[in-house]
VOKEVO-680091 format. One line per 5 residues: number of its first residue (from 1); their letters; for each residue x, y, z of C-alpha. Coordinates in steps of 0.1 Angstrom, whole numbers, plus 2048, in hexadecimal, padded with zeros to 3 digits. Layout:
# VOKEVO-680091
NUM	A	X,Y,Z; ...
This chain:
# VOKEVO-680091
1	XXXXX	122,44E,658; 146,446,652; 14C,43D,629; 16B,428,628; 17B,427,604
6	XXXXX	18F,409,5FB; 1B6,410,5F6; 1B4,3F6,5D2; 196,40D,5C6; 1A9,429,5C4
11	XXXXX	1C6,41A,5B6; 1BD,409,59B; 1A5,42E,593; 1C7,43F,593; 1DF,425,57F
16	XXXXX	1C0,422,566; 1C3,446,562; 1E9,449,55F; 1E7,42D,547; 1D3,43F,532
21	XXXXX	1EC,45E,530; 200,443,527; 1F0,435,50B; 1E8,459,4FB; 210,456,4FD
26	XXXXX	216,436,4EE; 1FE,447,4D2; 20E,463,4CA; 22C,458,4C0; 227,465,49A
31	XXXXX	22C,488,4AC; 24F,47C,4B0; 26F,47F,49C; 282,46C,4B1; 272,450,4CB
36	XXXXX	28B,447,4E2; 284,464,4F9; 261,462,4FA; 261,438,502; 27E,43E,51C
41	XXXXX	266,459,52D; 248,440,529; 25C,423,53A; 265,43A,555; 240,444,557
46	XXXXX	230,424,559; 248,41A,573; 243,438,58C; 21E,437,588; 221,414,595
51	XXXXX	236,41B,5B0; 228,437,5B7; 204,429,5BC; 206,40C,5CB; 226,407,5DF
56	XXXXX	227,40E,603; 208,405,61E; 1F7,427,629; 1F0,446,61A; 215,45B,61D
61	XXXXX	22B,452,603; 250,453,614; 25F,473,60A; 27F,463,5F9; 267,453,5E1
66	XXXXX	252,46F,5DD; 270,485,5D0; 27C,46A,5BA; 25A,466,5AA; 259,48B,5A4
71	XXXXX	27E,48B,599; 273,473,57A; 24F,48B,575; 267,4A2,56F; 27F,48F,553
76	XXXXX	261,487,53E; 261,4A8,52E; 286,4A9,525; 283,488,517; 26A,48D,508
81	XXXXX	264,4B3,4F9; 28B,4B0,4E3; 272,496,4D0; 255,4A5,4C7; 252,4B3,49F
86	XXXXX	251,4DA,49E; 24C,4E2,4BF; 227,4D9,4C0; 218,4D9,4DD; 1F2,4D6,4DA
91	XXXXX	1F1,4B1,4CF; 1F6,494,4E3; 21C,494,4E0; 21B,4A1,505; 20F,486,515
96	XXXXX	222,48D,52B; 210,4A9,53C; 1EE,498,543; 20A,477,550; 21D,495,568
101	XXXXX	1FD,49E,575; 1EE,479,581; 21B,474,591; 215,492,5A5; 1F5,493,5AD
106	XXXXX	1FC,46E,5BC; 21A,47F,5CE; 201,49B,5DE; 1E5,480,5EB; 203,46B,5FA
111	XXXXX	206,48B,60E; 226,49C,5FB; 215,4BD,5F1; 233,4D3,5F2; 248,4B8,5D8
116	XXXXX	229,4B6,5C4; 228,4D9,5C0; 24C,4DC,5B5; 24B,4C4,5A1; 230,4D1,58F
121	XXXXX	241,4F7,58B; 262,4E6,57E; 24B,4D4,564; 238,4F2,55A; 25A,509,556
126	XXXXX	269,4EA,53E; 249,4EA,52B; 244,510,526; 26F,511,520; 26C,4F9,500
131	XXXXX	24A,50A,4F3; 256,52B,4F8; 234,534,4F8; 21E,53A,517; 200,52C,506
136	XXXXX	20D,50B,506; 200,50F,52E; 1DF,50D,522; 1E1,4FB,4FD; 1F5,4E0,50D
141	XXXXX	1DE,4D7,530; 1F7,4E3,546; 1E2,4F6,557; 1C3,4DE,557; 1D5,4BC,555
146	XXXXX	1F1,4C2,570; 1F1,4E0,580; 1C4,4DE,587; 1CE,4BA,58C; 1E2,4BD,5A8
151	XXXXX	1CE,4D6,5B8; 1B0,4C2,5BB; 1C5,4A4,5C9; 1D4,4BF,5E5; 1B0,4CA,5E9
156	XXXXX	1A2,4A3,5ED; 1BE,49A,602; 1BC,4B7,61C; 196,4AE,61A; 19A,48A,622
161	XXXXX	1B4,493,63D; 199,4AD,64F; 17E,491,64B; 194,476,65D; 19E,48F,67A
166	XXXXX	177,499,67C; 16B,476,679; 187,46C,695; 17B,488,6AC; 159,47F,6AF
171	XXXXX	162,45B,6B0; 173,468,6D0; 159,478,6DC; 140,45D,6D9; 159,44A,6ED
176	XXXXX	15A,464,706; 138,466,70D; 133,441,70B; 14F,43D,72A; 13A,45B,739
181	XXXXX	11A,44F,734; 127,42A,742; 137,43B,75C; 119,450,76D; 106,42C,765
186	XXXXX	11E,41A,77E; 11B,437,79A; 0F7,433,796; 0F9,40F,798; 111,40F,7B6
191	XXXXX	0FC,42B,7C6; 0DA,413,7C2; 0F1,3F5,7D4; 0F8,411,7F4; 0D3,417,7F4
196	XXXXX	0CD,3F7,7FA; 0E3,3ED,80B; 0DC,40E,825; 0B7,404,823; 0BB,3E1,82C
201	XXXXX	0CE,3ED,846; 0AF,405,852; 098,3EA,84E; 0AB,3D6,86C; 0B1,3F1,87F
206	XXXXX	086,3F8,879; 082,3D2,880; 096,3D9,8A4; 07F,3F6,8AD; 061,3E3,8A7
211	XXXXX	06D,3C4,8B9; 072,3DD,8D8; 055,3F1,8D5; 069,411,8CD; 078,40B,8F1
216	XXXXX	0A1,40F,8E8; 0BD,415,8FA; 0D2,42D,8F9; 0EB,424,8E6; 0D0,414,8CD
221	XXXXX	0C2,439,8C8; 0E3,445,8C2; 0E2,426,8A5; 0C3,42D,89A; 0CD,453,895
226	XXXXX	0EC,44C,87E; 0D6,435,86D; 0C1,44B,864; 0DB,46B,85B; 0EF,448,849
231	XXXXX	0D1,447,831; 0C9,46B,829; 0ED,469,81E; 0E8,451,809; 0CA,463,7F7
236	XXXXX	0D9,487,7F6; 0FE,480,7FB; 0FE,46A,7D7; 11F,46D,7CA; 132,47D,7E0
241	XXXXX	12D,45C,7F2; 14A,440,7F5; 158,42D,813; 170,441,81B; 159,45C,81E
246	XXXXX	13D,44A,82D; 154,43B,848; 164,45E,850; 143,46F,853; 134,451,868
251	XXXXX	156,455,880; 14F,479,882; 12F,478,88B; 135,45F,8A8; 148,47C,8B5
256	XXXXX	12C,495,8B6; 135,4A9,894; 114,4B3,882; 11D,4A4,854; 107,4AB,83C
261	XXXXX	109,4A2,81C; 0FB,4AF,7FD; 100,4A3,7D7; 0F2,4BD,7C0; 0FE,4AE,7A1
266	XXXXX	123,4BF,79E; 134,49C,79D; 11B,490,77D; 134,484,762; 150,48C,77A
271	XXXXX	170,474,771; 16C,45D,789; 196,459,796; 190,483,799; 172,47C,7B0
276	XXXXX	186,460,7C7; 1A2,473,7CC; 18A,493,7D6; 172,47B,7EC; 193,46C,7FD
281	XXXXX	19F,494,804; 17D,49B,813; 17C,47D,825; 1A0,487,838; 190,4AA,83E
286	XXXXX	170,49A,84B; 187,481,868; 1A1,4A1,873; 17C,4AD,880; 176,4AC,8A0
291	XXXXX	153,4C3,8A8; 13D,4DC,896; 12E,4D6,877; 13C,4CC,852; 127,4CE,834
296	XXXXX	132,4BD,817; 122,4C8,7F3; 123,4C6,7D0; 111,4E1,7B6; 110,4E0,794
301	XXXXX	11C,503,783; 136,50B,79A; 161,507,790; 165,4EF,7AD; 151,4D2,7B1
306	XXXXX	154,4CC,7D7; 151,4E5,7F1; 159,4DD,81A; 14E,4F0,833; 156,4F0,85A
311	XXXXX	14A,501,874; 149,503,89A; 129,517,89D; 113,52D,882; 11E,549,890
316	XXXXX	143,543,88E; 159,544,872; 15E,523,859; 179,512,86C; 17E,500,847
321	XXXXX	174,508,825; 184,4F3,80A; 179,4F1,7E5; 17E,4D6,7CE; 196,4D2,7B7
């Protein structure tokens, strides 16, 4: 079972989210001495999260945007850190972090890891550069709201992207066996029709012998006997049976070669234009015959899937072996 996640769900999960970095923001603005920064760096927040989250139809967001949305991640702590009262960074004064982390980890699940990822380092050296203080990587949710962040989104989009090639695979592999399993259904059904027809065929020739009182001619013998190999073909030649075939190894036989034909199941789930194009080679092989004996088979297990052979005699030497493709 394929779940399918609507494209609005998600966005209106992440712009609820990045709204609420940017209400902590809005909030904090006791933290500041001087506003102007920090509401120029909310604007430009607000506006890339937007942009960010729902322009665009499909997943990849188009690289030009991409590095402009992590451009303006990265001016929200220089417009906003010059601001803040004494350097305090455990407060909510730096929104801005937890609003860095939802920008870039929008960037990475639009499939822009390597932007995302430098976006994120140039926020995390201007952070660490104002505190001069390394725990502000850990007071401030750096680590936890941005860097963590981001990581999961990587981690969720390489995820999804592995589920969607899986889930395309074996879509394409019920496909392939449903053309397979349609296509050995047709050669059955066109293999029934030959019987048929071949024992239809029999049943006249059976109705002629009875009318006669098994008193034939010649000729009618002669009749009767390719009827009869015409049918056995039909029952063990299966697919290796088509009218090219069939009319080749009837022509041959009317010159005194000995054909037999066996089907062992080496053509089962064969494509079918790889099949043709090997039954119309066998068929020229059979007609440049002229006397001995050909045998025509197909086995399962082997690396070809037709073999011919020709021979004058048994005791003598194939005068043709050929195996298919």
């Amino acid at each position: 079972m394929i779940l399918v996640v609507k494209r609005l769900g998600l966005s209106v999960i992440a712009l609820l989210f990045g709204l609420f970095q940017g209400a902590l923001g809005l909030a904090s603005f006791e933290f500041y001495s001087n506003p102007t920064g920090p509401f120029v760096a909310l604007i430009i927040y607000v506006v890339t999260l937007f942009s960010t989250v729902t322009m665009y139809r499909g997943v990849t967001l188009p690289l030009a945007h991409a590095a402009l949305a992590t451009f303006a991640t990265c001016l929200l702590p220089i417009l906003t850190n010059p601001a803040i009262k004494n350097h305090v960074f455990d407060t909510y004064a730096t929104w801005y972090i937890g609003g860095a982390g939802v920008l870039l980890t929008t960037i990475v699940v639009r499939r822009n890891y390597a932007l995302a990822w430098v976006g994120a380092t140039i926020v995390t050296v201007e952070v660490v550069a104002w505190a001069k203080d390394l725990n502000v990587i850990w007071q401030s949710g750096l680590m936890g709201g941005m860097v963590l962040l981001v990581a999961a989104g990587q981690a969720i989009s390489l995820g999804v992207d592995k589920a969607a090639r899986d889930a395309k695979a074996l879509a394409d592999q019920a496909a392939e066996e449903k053309s397979q399993t349609q296509a050995v259904t047709a050669r059955r059904l066109e293999r029934q029709v030959r019987l048929q027809s071949a024992f239809e065929a029999s049943k006249n020739l059976l109705d002629l012998i009875v009318a006669s009182d098994g008193n034939l001619s010649s000729d009618q013998r002669r009749e009767a006997a390719l009827a009869e190999v015409a049918l056995r073909d039909e029952i063990r030649g299966r697919d290796l049976m088509n009218p090219a075939l069939r009319l080749a190894v009837q022509e041959a036989r009317r010159r005194g070669v000995e054909v037999i034909l066996l089907d062992e199941g080496g053509l089962d789930g064969q494509d079918s234009d790889l099949v043709e194009r090997m039954l119309a080679d066998v068929a020229s092989a059979v007609q440049g015959v002229q006397r001995g004996k050909v045998t025509i088979r197909s086995v399962q297990g082997e690396t070809w899937l037709i073999t011919v052979l020709v021979t004058d005699s048994p005791n003598d030497p194939p005068v043709l072996w050929l195996r298919l493709p």
